[in-house]
C-alpha positions in Angstrom: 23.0 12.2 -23.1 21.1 15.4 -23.3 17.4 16.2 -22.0 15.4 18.8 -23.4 13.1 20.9 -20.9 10.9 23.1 -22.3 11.0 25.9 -19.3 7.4 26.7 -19.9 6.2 22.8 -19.5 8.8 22.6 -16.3 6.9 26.1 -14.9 3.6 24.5 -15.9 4.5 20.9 -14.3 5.8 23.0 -10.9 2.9 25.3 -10.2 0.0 22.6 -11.2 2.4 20.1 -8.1 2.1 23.2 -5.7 -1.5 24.0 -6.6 -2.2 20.1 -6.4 -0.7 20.2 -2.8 -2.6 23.4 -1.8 -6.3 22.0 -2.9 -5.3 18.6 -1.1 -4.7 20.7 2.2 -7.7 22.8 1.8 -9.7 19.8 0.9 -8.4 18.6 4.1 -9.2 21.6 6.4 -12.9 21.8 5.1 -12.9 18.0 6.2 -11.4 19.3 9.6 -14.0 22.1 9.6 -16.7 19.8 9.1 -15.8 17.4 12.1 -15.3 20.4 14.5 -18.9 21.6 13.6 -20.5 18.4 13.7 -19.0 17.8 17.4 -19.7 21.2 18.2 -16.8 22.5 18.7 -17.2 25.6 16.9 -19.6 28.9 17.6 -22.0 30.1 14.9 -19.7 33.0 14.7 -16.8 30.9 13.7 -18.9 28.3 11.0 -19.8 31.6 9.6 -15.9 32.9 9.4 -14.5 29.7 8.6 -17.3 28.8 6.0 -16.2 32.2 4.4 -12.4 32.0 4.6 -12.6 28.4 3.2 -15.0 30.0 0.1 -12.7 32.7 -0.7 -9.6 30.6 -0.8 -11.4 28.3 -3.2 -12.2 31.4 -5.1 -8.6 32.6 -5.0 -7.2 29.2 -5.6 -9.7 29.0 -8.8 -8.8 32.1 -10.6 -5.0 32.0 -10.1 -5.2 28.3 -11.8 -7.3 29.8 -14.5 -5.7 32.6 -15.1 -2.0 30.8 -15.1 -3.6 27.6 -17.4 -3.4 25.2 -14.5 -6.7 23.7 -14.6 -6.1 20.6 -16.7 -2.2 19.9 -15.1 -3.6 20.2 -11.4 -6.7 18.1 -12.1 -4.1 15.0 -13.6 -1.8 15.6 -10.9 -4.5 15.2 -8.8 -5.6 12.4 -10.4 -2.1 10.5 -10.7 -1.6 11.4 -6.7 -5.3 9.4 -6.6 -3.8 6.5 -7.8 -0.8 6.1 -5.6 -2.6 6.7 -2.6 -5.4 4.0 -3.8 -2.4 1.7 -4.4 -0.6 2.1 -1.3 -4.1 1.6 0.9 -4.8 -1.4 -1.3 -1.7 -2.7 -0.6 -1.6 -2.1 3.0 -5.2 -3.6 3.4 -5.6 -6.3 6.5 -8.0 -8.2 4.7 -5.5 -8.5 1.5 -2.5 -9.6 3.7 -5.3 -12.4 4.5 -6.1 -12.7 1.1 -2.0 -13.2 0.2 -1.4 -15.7 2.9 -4.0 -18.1 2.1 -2.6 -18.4 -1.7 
């Protein structure tokens, strides 16, 4: 059996995976941010930095996936990682095991 892989489609596939990864983390850090600020755990001085950092690594982020065509691949990796997740919290639900039992 042979399997064709276009290297381009395999560089495209890799990068939009790693990029996926790296807006899940930042998502997750401005999350983080967020809570620190809202329990006041953070100066003005340090919103300020943070709020910045976190813009210009969306920035950075942004034009690296434009400029390597990785808008469309992260976006549906993102997406299909969506799924799973949704799947494995549905299926690890309390009230579903419920649900199951009484069936």
């Amino acid at each position: 059996m042979h399997i064709d892989v276009n290297d381009n489609d395999l560089k495209q596939g890799i990068l939009g995976l790693v990029f996926a990864l790296v807006d899940i983390i930042k998502d997750t850090l401005k999350i983080q941010a967020y809570k620190r600020m809202e329990n006041g755990n953070l100066s003005e001085v340090e919103i300020e930095r943070l709020g910045i950092a976190i813009m210009d690594l969306e920035e950075a982020l942004e034009s690296i996936k434009m400029e390597q065509n990785l808008l469309d691949v992260v976006d549906s990796i993102k997406d299909g990682l969506d799924d799973v997740i949704n799947e494995v919290v549905d299926t690890l639900n309390p009230v579903r095991w419920l649900d199951d039992s009484e069936q």
